[in-house]
C-alpha positions as CSV (number, residue, x, y, z in Angstrom):
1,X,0.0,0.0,0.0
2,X,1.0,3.4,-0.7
3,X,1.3,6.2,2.2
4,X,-1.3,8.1,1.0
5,X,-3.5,4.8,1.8
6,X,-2.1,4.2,5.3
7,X,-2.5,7.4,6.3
8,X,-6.7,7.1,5.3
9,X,-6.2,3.8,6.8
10,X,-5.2,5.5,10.1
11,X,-7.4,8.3,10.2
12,X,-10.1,5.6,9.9
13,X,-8.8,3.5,12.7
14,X,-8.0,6.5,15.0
15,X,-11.9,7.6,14.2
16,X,-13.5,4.3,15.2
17,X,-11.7,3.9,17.9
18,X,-12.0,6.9,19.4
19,X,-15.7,6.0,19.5
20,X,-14.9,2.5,20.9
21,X,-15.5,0.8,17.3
22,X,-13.2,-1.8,15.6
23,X,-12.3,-0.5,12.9
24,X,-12.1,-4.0,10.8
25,X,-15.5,-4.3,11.0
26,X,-16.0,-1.1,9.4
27,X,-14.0,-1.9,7.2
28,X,-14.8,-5.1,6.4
29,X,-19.0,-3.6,6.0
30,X,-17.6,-1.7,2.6
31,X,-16.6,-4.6,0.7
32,X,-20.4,-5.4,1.0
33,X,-21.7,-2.2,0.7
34,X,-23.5,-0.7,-2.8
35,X,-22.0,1.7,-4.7
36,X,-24.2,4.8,-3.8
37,X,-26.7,6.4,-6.5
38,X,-28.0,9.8,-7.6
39,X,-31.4,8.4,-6.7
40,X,-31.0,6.5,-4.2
41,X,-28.9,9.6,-2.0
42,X,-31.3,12.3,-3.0
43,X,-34.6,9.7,-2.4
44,X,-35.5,10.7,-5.7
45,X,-38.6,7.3,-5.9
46,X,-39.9,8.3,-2.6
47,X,-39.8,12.6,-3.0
48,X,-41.8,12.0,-6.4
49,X,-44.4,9.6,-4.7
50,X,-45.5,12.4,-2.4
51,X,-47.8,14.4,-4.7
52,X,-51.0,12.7,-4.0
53,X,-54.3,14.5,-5.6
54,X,-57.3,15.0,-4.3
55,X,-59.3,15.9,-7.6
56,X,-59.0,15.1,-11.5
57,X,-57.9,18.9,-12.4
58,X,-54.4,18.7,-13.7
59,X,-53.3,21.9,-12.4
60,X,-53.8,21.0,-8.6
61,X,-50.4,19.1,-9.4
62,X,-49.1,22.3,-10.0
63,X,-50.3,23.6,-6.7
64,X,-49.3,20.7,-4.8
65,X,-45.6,20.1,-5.9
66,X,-45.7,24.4,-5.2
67,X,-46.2,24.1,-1.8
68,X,-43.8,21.1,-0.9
69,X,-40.9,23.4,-2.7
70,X,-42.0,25.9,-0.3
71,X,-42.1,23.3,2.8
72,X,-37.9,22.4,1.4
73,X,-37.3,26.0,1.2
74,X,-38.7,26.8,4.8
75,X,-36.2,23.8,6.1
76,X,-33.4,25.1,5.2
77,X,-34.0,28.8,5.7
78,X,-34.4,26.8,9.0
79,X,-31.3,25.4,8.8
80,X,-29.5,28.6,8.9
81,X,-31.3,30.3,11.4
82,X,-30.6,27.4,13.6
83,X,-26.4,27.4,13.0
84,X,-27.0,31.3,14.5
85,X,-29.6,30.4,17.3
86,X,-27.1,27.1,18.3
87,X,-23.4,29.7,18.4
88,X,-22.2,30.5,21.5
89,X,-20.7,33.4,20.0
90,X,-21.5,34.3,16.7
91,X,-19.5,36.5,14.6
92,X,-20.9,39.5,12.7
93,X,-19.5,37.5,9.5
94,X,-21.2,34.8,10.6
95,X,-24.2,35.9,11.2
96,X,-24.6,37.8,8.0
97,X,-23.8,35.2,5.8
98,X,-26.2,33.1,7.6
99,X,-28.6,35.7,6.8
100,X,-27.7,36.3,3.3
101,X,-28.4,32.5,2.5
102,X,-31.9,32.6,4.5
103,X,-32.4,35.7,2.1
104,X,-32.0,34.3,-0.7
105,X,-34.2,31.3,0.0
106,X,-37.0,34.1,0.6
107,X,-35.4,35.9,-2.3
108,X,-36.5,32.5,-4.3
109,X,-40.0,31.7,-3.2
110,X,-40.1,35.7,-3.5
111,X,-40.2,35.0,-7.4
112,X,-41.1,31.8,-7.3
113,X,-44.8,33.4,-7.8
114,X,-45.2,33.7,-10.9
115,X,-45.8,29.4,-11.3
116,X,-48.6,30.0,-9.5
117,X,-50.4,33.5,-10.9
118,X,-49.2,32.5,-14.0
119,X,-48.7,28.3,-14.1
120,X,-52.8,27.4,-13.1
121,X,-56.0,27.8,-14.9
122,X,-58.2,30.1,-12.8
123,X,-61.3,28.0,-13.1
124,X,-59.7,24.6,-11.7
125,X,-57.9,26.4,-9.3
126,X,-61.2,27.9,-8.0
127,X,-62.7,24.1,-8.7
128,X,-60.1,22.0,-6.7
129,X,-59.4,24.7,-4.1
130,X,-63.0,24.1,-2.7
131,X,-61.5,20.7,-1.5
132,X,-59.0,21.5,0.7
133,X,-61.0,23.4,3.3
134,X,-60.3,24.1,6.1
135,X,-56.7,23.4,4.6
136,X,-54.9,26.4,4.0
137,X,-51.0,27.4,3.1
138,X,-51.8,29.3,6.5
139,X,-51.0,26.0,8.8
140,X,-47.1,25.9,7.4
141,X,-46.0,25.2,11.2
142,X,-41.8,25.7,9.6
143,X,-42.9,29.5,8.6
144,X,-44.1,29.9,12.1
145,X,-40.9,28.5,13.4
146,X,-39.1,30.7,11.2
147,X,-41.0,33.8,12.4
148,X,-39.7,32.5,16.1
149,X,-36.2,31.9,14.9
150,X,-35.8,35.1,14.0
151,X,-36.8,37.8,16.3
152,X,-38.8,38.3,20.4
153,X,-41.8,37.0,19.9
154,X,-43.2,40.7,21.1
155,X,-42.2,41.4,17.3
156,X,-45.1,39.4,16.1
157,X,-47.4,39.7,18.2
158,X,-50.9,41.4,16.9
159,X,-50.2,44.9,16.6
160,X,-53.3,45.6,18.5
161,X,-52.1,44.5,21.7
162,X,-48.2,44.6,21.2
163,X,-48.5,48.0,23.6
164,X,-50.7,46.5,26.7
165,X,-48.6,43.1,26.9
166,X,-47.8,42.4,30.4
167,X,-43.7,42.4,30.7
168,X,-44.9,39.3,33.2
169,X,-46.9,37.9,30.3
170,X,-46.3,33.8,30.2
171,X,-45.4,32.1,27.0
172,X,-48.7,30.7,26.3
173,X,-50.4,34.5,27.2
174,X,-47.9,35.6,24.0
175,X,-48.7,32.7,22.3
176,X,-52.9,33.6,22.2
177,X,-51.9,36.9,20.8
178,X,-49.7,36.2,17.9
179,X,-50.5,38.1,14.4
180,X,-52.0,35.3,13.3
181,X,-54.3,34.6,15.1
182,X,-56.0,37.5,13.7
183,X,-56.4,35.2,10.7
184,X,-59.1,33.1,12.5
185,X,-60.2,34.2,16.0
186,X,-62.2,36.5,17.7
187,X,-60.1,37.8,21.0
188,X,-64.0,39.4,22.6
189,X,-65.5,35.9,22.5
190,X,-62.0,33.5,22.3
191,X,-63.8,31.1,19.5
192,X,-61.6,29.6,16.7
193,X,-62.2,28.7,13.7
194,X,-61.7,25.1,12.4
195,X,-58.4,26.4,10.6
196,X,-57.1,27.7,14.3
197,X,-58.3,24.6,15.9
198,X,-56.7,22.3,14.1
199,X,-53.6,24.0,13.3
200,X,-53.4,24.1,17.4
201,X,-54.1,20.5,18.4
202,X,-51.1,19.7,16.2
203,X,-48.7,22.2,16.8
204,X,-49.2,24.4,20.1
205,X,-47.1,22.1,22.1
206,X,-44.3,22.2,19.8
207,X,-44.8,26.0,19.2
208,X,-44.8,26.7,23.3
209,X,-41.4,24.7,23.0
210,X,-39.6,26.5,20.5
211,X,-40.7,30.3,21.8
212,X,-39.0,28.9,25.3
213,X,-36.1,27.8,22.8
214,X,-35.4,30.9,20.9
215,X,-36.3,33.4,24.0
216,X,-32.4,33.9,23.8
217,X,-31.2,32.4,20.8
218,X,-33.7,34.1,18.2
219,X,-31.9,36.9,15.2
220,X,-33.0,40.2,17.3
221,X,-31.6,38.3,20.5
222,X,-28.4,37.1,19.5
223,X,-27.2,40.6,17.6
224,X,-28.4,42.7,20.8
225,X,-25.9,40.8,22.7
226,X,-23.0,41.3,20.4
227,X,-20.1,43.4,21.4
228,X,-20.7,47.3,19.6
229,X,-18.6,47.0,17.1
230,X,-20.1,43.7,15.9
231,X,-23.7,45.5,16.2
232,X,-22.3,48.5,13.9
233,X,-21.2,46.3,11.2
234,X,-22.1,47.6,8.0
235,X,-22.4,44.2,6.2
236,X,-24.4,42.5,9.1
237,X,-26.9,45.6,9.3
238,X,-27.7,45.6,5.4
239,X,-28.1,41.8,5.9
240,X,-30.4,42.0,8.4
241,X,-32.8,44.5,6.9
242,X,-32.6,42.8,3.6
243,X,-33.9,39.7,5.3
244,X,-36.2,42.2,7.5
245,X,-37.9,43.6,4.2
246,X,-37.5,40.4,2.3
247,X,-39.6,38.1,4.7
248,X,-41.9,40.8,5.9
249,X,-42.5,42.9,2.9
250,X,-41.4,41.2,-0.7
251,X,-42.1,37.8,-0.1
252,X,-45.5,38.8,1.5
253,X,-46.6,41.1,-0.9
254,X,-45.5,38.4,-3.8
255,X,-48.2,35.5,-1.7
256,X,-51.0,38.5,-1.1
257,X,-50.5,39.4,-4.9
258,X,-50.9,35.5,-6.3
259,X,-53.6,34.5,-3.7
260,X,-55.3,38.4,-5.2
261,X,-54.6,36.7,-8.7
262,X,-56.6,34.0,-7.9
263,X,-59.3,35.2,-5.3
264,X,-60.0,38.6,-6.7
265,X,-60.1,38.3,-10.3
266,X,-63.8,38.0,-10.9
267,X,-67.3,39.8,-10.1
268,X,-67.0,38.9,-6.3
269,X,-64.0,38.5,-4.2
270,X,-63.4,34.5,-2.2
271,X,-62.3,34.3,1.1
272,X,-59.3,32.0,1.7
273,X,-60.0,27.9,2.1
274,X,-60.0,27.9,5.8
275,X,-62.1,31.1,6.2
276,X,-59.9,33.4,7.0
277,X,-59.6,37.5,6.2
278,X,-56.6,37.3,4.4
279,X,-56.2,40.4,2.7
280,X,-55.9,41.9,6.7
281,X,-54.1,39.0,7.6
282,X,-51.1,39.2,4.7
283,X,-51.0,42.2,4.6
284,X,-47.8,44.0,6.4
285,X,-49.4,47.3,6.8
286,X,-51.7,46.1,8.9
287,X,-49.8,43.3,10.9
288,X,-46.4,45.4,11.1
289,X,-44.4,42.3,11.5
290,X,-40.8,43.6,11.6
291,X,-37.9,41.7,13.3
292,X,-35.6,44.2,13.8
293,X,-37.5,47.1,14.9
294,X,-34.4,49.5,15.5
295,X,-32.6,49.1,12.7
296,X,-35.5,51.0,10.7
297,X,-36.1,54.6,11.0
298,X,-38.8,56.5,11.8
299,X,-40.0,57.1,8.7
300,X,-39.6,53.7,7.7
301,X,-41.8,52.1,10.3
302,X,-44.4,54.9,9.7
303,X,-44.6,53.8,6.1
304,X,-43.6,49.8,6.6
305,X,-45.7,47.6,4.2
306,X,-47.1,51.1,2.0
């Protein structure tokens, strides 16, 4: 054997046994092993089994296949956040390229639009649509982790009662008056819709969790802790209001404008599949959702979403 081989050969054995493995038996699993595919890596059979329709209208493919690129692009904006949130000390380079890649994820489904205002027929989408309710793009419980991920959950909570929020307020008190919740409850009588209710049964437990989990790790968090010159980093404060506008503004805007497409275009407007008001819902003028509050001026709040 050459030395380049016994040197691999004892990386591999001082690997395996640092983890109390024989390495000969490692070794000895690769002379059986298959030669690894494209397909068989990357799942390909299994990711192409997943679009199951519910009607005979081509284009719901179309929708379907949409919203699962959406579901990948939420993981691994995800994924990014989540190298920030886990840092002990993150570095202003770090953080903005972090940010820069969960950008241009947001940058994508940003565009990505225009396969569905432009890639379905109006009248099967308005045909196949009626059998998904209470279903609605609304329940994406990754976006909502996102939203978590990246800023105090003050920042998203309804605008309405962001001011008279008890600095003792638990958790779950924050957690009833998230933005959007707007989208399908009544806060004088506490009823929920179906869309709410069944959004909740799956996911409230596993939203309390990961609000406790980002308290101190979320975006806004983790830069207010940096040391000043970190925080007055020209390149991190450009990333972050890029991703600020990008998430809260342009990629919103882009969703209202397709679902507006889609829901206005005709003699009478349709409410969204699981009942909700979403042109007040979307909408950032009315929702205000901004991470990084104090990294916009005045003028920019005032007019945030216009």
């Amino acid at each position: 054997m050459d030395t380049t081989t016994n040197e691999i050969l004892g990386r591999i054995e001082t690997k395996f046994r640092d983890i109390d493995q024989d390495p000969n038996a490692h070794l000895e699993g690769l002379v059986w092993a298959k030669p690894i595919t494209y397909w068989d890596y990357i799942h390909t059979d299994a990711l192409l089994s997943l679009q199951l329709q519910r009607t005979t209208l081509p284009d719901e493919m179309v929708f379907i296949m949409y919203h699962q690129i959406n579901e990948l692009l939420f993981k691994m904006i995800l994924w990014e956040l989540d190298q920030v949130a886990h840092a002990a000390a993150p570095t202003a380079a770090f953080f903005a390229e972090k940010l820069e890649r969960a950008s241009r994820y947001f940058d994508t489904l940003s565009m990505s639009f225009d396969i569905m205002s432009k890639g379905m027929d109006r009248e099967q989408y308005l045909k196949f649509r009626t059998t998904l309710t209470p279903a609605s793009g609304f329940q994406s419980a990754q976006y909502r982790m996102i939203e978590f991920a990246s800023t105090d959950v003050i920042n998203i909570v309804d605008a309405r009662y962001r001011n008279d929020l008890p600095a003792d307020a638990s958790m779950e008190d924050v957690y009833n008056l998230l933005y959007w919740h707007a989208a399908g409850k009544d806060h004088t009588t506490g009823k929920t819709t179906t869309l709410i209710r069944l959004f909740e049964e799956r996911y409230k437990a596993d939203f309390l969790r990961k609000m406790e989990a980002y308290r101190n790790t979320n975006m806004w968090a983790h830069y207010k802790r940096l040391p000043e010159e970190a925080r007055n980093d020209a390149a991190l404060i450009a990333a972050m209001r890029h991703y600020d506008k990008t998430v809260n503004i342009t990629w919103v805007m882009a969703h209202y404008n397709a679902a507006a497409h889609y829901l206005e275009n005709g003699a009478q407007a349709v409410e969204g599949t699981g009942g909700s008001n979403w042109r007040k819902y979307m909408h950032p003028k009315y929702q205000r959702r901004i991470f990084f509050p104090a990294l916009w001026s005045k003028e920019e709040l005032a007019n945030w979403g216009q």
